[in-house]
N, C-alpha and C positions, 0 to 999 in steps of 0.2 A: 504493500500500500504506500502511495506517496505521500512523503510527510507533510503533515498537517492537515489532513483528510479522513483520519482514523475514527476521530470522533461524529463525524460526520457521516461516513457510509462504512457499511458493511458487506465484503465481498467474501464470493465465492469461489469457486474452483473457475466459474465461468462468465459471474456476473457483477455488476455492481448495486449496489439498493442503498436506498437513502431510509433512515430510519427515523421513526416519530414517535408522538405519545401513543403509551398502549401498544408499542409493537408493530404500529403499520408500518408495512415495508413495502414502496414503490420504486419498482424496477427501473434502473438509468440507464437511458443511450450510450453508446460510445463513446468517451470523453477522454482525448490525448491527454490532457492532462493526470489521467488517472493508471492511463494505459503503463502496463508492465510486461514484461516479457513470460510469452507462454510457455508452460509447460511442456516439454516433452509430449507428444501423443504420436501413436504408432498409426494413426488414420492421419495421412495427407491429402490435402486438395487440390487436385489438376490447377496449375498454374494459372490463374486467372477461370479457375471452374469453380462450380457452384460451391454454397458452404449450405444448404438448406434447404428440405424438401417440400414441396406445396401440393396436393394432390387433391381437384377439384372433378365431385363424380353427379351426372345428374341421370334419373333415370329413364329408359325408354332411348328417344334419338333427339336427333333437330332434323329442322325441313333442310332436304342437304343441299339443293341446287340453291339454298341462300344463306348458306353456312359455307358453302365455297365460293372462295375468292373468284374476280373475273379476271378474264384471261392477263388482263394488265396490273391485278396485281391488288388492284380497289377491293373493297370491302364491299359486300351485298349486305343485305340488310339485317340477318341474323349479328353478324360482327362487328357491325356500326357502331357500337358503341366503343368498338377500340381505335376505329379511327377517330373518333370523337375527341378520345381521349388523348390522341398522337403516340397510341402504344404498338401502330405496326411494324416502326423498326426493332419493337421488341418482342416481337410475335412471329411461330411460324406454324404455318396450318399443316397439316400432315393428313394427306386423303392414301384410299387404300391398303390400309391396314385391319387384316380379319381376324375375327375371336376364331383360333383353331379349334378349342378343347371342343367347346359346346354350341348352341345356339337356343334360342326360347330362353325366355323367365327360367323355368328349373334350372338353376345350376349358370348358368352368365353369367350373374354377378359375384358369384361364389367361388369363379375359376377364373374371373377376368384378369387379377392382379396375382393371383398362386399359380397361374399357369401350371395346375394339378387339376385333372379331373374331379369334380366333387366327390363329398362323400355322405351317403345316405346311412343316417343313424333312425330311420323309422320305415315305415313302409309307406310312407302316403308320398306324392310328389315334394312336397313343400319340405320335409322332414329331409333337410341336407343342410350341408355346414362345409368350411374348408378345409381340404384335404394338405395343407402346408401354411406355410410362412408365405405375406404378399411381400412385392417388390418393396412397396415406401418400408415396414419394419426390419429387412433384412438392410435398407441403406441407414435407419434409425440404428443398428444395432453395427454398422458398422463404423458410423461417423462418433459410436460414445463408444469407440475401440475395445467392440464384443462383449457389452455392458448392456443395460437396461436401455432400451431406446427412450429418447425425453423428446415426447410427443403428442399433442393435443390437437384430438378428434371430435369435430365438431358437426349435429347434422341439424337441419331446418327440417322439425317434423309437420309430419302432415296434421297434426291437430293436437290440442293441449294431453298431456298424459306425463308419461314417465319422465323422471330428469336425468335417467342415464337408458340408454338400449344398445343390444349387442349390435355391432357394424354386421351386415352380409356380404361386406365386399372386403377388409382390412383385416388382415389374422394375422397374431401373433406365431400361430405354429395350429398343428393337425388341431382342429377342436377347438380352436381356442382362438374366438371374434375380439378383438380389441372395443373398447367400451367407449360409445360414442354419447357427448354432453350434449343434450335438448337447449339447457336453459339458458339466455346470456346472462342474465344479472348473478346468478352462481359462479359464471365462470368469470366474470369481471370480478369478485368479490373472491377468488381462488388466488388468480392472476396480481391484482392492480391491491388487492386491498388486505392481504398478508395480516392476521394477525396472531404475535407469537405471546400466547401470556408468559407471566413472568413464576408462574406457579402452577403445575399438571393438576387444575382442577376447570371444573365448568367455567366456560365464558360469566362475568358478569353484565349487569344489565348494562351500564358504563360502557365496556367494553362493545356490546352489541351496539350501544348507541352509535359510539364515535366507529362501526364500522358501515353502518345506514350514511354517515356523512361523506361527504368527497374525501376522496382517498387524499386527495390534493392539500383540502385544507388543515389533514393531520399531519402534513409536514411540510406546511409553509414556511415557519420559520426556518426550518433544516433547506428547505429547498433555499432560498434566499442567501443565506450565510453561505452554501456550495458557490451558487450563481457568481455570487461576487469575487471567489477566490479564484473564479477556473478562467484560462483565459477567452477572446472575444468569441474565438469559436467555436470552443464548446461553452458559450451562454446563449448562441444560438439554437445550438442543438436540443440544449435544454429547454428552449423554452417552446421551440417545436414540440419534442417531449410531451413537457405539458400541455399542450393544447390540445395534444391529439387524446389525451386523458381524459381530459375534461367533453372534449367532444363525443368522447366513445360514452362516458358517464352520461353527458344529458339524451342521448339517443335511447337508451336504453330499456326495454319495458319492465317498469317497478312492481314488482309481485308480492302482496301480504305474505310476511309471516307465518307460517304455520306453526304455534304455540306447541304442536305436538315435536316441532323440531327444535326446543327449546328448553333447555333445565328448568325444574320446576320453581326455582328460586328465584326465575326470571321474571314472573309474573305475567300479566296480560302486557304484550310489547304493542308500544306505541305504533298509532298509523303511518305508513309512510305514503309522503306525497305521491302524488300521478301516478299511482295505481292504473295499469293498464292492464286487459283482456290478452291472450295469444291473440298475435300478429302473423303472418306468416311474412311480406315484406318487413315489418321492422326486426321481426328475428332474423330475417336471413342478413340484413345489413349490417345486425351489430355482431354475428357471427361473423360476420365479414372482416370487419374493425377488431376484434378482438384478436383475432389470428394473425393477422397483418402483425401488429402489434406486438403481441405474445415471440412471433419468427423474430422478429427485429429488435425484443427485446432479449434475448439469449432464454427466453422460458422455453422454449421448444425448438428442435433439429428438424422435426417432422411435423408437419400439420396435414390435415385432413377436414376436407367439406362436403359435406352431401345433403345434395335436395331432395327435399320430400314431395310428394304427390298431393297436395290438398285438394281440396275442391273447388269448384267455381267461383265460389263467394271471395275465395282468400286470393284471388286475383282480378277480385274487378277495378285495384289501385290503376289497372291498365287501360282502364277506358276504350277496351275493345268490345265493341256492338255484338261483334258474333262468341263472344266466350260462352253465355249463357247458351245462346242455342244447342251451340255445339257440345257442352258440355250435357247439356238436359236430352240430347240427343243419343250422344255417347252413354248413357244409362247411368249421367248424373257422376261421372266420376274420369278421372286423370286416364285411368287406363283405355277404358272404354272409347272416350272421346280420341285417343290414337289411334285406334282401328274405324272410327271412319275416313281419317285422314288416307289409310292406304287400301284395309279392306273392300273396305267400301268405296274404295276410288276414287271421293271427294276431294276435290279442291275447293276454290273460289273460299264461301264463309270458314271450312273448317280449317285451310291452312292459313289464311290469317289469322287467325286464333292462334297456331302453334308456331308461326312467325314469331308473333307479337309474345309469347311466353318467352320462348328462345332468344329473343333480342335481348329482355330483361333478364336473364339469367347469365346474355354475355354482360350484361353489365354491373353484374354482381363480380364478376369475374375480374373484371376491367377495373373496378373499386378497388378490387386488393392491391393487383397491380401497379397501379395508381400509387396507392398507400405506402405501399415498399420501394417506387421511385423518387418518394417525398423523402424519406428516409435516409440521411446521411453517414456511412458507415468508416470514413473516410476512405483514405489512396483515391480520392475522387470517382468514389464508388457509392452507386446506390444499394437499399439493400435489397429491392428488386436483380441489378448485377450480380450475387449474390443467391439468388433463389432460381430455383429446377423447380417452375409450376405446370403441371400437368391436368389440365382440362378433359376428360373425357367421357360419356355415353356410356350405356348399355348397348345404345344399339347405332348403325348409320340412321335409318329411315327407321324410326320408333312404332309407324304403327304397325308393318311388316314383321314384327320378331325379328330382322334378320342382322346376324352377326356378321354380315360383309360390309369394308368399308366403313370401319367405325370411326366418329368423329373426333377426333386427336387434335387439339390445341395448346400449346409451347407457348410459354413467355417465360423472360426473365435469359436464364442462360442454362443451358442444354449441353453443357459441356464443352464450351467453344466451338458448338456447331453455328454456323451463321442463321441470324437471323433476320427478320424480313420479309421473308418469302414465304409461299404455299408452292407443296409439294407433291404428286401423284407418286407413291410408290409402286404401284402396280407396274406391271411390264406395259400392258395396255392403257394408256392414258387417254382412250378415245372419249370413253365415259368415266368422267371422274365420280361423278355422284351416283352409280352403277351399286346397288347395295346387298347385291349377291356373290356370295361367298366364289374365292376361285384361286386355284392353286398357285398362281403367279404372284398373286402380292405376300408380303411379309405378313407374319401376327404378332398377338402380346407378346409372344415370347423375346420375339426380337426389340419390343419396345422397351420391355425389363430390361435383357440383356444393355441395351444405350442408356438407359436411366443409370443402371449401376458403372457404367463403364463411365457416364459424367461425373461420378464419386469416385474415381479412382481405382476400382474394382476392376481386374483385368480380365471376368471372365467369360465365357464363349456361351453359356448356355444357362437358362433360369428355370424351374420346373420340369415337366413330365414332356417329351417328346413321341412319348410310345402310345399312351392311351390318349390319343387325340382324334376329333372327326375328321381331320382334315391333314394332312403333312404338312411339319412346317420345318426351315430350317434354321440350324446353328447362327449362334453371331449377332450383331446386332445390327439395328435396322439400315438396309441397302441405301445406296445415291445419296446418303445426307450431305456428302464434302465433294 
């Protein structure tokens, strides 16, 4: 620690934290001033390659012919919003890429990222689980050098319930789903709002109080006193920092208490303001903000996001005329309303509908992004430069079932593979939005295989190559250089 800063923050093997009354403790940016030389670690990062994993899943497809780029290069109207945001020199699309193992609901999203066929612990279709370890926790467990991967998995549910659920796409090893967080204001209050008592007994009410208040104003004075010692540019950084704190705090939707989750010492606990209903846009936003944040603030190597399925109602923030139809058509629900889009043939009302979802979800996407080029990490790096985020589907064409052609989108850095561009890896590039399976293009396996190879992993193969529908091969993903 540098001297004259002891009293002040408290660091870890990997992080720095500014400490306040009652033990909150708010995670700090980067600050040369505080910066010390690192530890020896047996995990290196390709010279100018990623140091952090982003892996964004949503389910079903997008409409493809507006999810790929035009021949020049522009953005159609699914990605719009990353050119909005001037993030396509940090973007590359990646078309023709097929799920070998499997295809359908059973078993896709369970093999998508284990490239291992699933495995069925019951007798009914649904009654399957992963048969291995996915790509993001074997790069988790390699970047904390064959330790516990430090990783936060976050999903937007389809309707108020649980505040934690097993992932069906993310596994730790055979059997064993990584546990994915519903709620933001738990995990803002995990994250931002740390508190260590000073004695292993129940929180007191005090204690719960000053953790309902801004994480911020429990260490203002400590923040201020740092401010002033550190020099001009890390008082910048700091106070970017906090803004983005404060910003993530009032976004947030504020949830009563539940008294049953409270020692009984604690009494009836006070109301807290803006009390809001699930949201499914402002949960997805501030899951959004939270992770951004959390990567960039050394809480996690690994992060994970996934969209849930709600209903119509929880996207009429889009002010699209045909949702309702469509959706009341599709038999009232996320899944249904994809199968008229392809079974049933329809266009016109029902892919605008799945346009206008798909635009909004790249722009959840685009948010992070955004977030982590805000992000100053120094070497005149953002911490976007910095992050391997991985966008991708269940399916190419979502109402089809079909596993050809899955939708693969790249930001940030991919290993010093250039960025930019949109790519057909097929042999055939006649039909890029072509969403049927065919021997010629590469699959997941080859995209693991390049994931791990951007972490410095030197190896040739990821998963099961034997029990697959489809032949795929070794290596990782073709024509990327």
């Amino acid at each position: 620690m540098t001297k004259g800063f002891d009293l002040l923050v408290r660091r870890t093997s990997r992080r720095s934290f500014l400490v306040g009354a009652g033990g909150v403790a708010v995670a700090l940016p980067f600050l040369a001033t505080l910066a010390t030389p690192r530890r020896a670690s047996a995990w290196t990062p390709l010279a100018n390659g990623p140091k952090r994993l982003l892996v964004v899943w949503h389910p079903h497809g997008l409409v493809m012919d507006q999810w790929w780029p035009n021949p020049d290069g522009s953005y159609r109207q699914v990605l719009a919003p990353f050119a909005s945001a001037g993030l396509q020199s940090k973007t590359l699309v990646l078309g023709g890429i097929d799920h070998k193992v499997t295809g359908g609901h059973e078993g896709n999203v369970q093999t998508a990222l284990t490239c291992r066929r699933e495995h069925h612990w019951g007798t009914q279709n649904w009654q399957i689980t992963g048969a291995g370890p996915s790509v993001d926790h074997v790069i988790g467990t390699l970047i904390a050098d064959g330790g516990a991967p430090r990783r936060l998995d976050l999903r937007v549910p389809d309707e108020p319930g649980n505040d934690v659920t097993d992932s069906q796409l993310f596994y730790a090893g055979f059997q064993d789903p990584v546990s994915q967080q519903n709620r933001p204001q738990k995990v803002f209050d995990t994250l931002f709002g740390t508190v260590t008592p000073t004695t292993p007994t129940e929180p007191t009410v005090d204690t719960l109080a000053l953790r309902r208040r801004s994480v911020l104003d429990a260490v203002l004075e400590q923040f201020n006193r740092l401010r002033s010692r550190v020099a001009s540019e890390d008082r910048q950084r700091l106070d970017v920092h906090a803004d983005k704190i404060r910003t993530i705090e009032a976004g947030l939707v504020r949830e009563p208490v539940d008294p049953a989750d409270l020692p009984t010492s604690c009494g009836t606990p006070p109301t807290i303001s803006g009390v809001g209903s699930y949201d499914f846009r402002r949960y997805a936003e501030a899951h959004a903000d939270l992770l951004v944040h959390a990567l960039a603030c050394g809480r996690a190597d690994v992060g994970t996001y996934t969209f849930g399925q709600p209903g119509a109602d929880q996207f009429a923030f889009l002010n699209e005329p045909t949702l309702g139809t469509t959706f009341e058509r599709g038999g009232a629900n996320y899944h249904g309303a994809w199968h008229l889009y392809s079974d049933a043939g329809e266009r016109g009302d029902t892919e605008r509908t799945w346009i206008a979802i798909g635009r909004w979800k790249a722009s959840i996407v685009a948010r992070m992004m955004q977030g982590l080029s805000e992000i100053d990490e120094g070497d005149g790096k953002s911490a976007l430069d910095n992050t391997m985020l991985v966008w991708l589907g269940e399916f190419g064409n979502g109402g089809g079932h079909a596993a050809g052609n899955l939708t693969v989108t790249i930001g940030g850095n991919f290993g010093n593979v250039a960025m930019g561009r949109h790519l057909s890896l097929a042999l055939d590039t006649n039909n890029p939005t072509d969403s049927w399976r065919n021997r010629d293009r590469p699959g997941l396996h080859q995209l693991a295989v390049s994931m791990l190879n951007g972490f410095n992993s030197p190896v040739t193969t990821f998963g099961d190559y034997n029990d697959v529908d489809e032949e795929v091969d070794p290596g990782p993903l073709p024509r990327l250089t």
